[in-house]
C-alpha positions in Angstrom: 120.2 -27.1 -58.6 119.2 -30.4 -60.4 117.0 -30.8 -57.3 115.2 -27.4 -57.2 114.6 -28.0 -61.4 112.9 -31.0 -60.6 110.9 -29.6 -57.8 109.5 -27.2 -60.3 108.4 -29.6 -63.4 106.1 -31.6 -60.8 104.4 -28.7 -59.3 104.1 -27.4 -63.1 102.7 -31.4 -64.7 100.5 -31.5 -61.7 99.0 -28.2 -61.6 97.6 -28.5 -65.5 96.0 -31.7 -65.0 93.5 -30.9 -62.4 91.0 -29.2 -64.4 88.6 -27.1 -61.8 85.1 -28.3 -61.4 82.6 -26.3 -63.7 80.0 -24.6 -61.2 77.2 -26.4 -60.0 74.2 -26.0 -62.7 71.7 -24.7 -60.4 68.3 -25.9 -61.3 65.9 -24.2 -62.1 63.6 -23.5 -59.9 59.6 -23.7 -61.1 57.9 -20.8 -61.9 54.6 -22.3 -61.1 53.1 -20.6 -57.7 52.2 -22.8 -55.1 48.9 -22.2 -54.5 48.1 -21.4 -50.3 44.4 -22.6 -49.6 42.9 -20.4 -46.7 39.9 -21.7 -45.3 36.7 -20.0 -45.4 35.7 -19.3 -42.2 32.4 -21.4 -41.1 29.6 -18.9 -40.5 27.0 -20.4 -37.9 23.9 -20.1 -39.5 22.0 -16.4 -38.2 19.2 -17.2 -36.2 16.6 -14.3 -36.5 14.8 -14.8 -33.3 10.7 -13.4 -34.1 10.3 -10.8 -31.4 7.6 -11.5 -28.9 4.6 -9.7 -28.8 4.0 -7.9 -26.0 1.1 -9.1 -24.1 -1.4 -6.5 -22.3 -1.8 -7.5 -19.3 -5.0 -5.9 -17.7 -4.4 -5.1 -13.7 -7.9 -5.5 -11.8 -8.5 -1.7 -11.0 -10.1 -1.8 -7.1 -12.5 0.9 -6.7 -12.7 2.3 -3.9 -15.9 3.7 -3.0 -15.9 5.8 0.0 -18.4 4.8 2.7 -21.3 6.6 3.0 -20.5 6.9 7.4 -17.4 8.7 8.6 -16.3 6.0 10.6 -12.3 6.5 11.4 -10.4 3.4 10.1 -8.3 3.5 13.6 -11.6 2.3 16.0 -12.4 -0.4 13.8 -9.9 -2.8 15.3 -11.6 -6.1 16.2 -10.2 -7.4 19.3 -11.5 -10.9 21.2 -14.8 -9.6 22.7 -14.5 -9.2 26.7 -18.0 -7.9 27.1 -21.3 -7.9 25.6 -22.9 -5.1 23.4 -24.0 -2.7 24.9 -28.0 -1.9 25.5 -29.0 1.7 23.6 -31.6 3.2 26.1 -32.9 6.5 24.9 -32.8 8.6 22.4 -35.3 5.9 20.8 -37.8 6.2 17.3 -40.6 8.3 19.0 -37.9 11.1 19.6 -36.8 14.5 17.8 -34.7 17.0 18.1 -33.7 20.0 16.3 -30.2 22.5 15.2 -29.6 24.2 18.6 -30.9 21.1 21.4 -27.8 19.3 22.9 -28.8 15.3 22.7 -28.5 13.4 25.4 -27.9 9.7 24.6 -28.6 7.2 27.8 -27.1 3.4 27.5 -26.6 0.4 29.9 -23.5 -0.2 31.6 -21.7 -3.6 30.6 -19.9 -4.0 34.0 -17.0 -2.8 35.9 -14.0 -1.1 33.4 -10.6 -1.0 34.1 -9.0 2.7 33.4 -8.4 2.7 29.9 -11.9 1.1 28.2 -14.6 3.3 27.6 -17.4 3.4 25.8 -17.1 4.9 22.3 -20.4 6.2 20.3 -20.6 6.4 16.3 -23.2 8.7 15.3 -24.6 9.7 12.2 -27.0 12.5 9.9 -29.0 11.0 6.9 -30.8 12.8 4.2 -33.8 10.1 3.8 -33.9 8.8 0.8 -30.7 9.9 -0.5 -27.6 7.6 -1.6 -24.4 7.8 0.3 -26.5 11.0 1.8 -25.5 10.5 5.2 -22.2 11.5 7.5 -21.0 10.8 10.9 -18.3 11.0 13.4 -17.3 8.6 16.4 -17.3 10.3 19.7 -15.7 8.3 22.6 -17.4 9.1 26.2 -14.3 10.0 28.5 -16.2 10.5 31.3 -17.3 7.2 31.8 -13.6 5.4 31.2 -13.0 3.3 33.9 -16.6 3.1 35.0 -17.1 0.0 37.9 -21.0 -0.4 36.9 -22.9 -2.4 37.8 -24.2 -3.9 34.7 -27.1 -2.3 33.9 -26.8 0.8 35.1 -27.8 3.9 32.8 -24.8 6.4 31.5 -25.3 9.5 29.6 -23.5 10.9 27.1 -24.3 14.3 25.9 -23.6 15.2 22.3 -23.4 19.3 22.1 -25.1 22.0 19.6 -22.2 23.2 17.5 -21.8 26.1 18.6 -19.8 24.3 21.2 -16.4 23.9 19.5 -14.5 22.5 22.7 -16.7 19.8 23.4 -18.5 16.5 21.3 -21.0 18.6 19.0 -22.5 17.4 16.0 -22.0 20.9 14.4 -19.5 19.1 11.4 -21.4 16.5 10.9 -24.3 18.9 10.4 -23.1 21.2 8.1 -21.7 17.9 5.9 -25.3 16.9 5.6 -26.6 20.4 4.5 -24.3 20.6 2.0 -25.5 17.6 0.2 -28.9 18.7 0.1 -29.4 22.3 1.4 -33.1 22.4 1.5 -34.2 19.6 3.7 -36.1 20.1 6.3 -36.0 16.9 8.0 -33.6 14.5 8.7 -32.5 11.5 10.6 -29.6 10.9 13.5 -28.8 7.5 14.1 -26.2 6.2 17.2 -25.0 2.9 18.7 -22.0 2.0 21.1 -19.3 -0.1 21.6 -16.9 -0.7 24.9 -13.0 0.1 23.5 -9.8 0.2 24.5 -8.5 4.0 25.0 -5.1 4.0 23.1 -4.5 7.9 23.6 -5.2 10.6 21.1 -4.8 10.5 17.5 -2.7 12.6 15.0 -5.5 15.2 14.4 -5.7 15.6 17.9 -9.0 15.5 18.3 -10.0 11.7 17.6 -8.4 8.8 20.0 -6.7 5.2 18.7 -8.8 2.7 20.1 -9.4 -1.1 19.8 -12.7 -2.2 20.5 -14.2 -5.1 23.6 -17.3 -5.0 22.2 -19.3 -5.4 19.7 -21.6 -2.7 18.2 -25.3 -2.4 19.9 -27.8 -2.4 17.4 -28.3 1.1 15.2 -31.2 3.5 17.4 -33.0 6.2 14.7 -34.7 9.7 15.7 -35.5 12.6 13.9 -33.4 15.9 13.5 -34.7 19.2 12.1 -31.5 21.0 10.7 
């Protein structure tokens, strides 16, 4: 009992004199913001870039000017020469002929041929005295393709009336010149040949592709009464 008694008085002594701890006194905590810097961004300075002016640029314009001959583009071919010009004969300047006659036009042979080179004639109508007043046509002579000569000899080539639509006539040509001046009463027909290669027909059919093996004989004039 004594023992229990005695037990009791220390737990009592000890428990009053341990005061508890008074709470922690927070502290205070400032009221004063911190202030956050954010950085301005850096703006690159704006280039303004002065537009460039456009620059007119004049293209050369080519004119064209048709030639006064029809001479087609596709027997104009130069090739290395393998004979000479040949020599015009007849029709010559004392001649004339009028709308109706079939004209015969005699040349020299250059030689022997070999099947496909002929002899091709470009021949033309003139107004005298008239600009770009004149038309033609080339005609090639199939009839003497492949000739064996000799040099020298005469060939003819006969260049029909219009009314011959089948056959080399001068009846287009004609009618071209008339239209550009309907009243003349005289005109002139000039012709010269060449030797060419015979490359078959062309597209219209009527024409032929050819590359020529000579050059041109010089230009023979007569006069034509339309």
């Amino acid at each position: 009992m004594k023992r229990w008694l005695l037990l009791v008085i220390i737990f009592f002594v000890f428990g009053c004199s341990s005061s508890p701890n008074p709470p922690p006194t927070s502290q205070a905590i400032s009221t004063s913001e911190i202030a956050t810097v954010v950085p301005f961004p850096t703006l690159l300075p704006t280039v303004t870039t002065a537009p460039i002016p456009a620059v007119a640029t004049a293209i050369p314009v080519t004119e064209t000017i048709a030639p006064t001959a029809t001479r087609r583009a596709s027997t104009n071919t130069q090739a290395n020469t393998r004979f000479a010009a040949p020599r015009t004969i007849a029709p010559d300047a004392s001649a004339s002929f009028s709308d109706g006659s079939d004209i015969p036009f005699a040349f020299a042979s250059v030689g022997a041929l070999q099947p496909n080179q002929c002899y091709l004639l470009h021949i033309e109508l003139a107004v005298p005295n008239l600009p770009q007043g004149n038309r033609g046509d080339d005609f090639l002579d199939t009839e003497h393709c492949g000739d064996q000569g000799p040099a020298g000899k005469e060939l003819t080539f006969i260049l029909y009336r219009g009314k011959f639509t089948n056959s080399p006539n001068y009846g287009t040509i004609l009618s071209q010149t008339h239209a550009l001046a309907p009243e003349v009463r005289l005109l002139k027909m000039t012709w010269q040949v060449r030797v060419v290669q015979n490359n078959g027909r062309a597209a219209d059919g009527v024409h032929y592709n050819t590359v020529a093996l000579s050059p041109d004989s010089p230009v023979s004039e007569f006069n034509f009464q339309p």
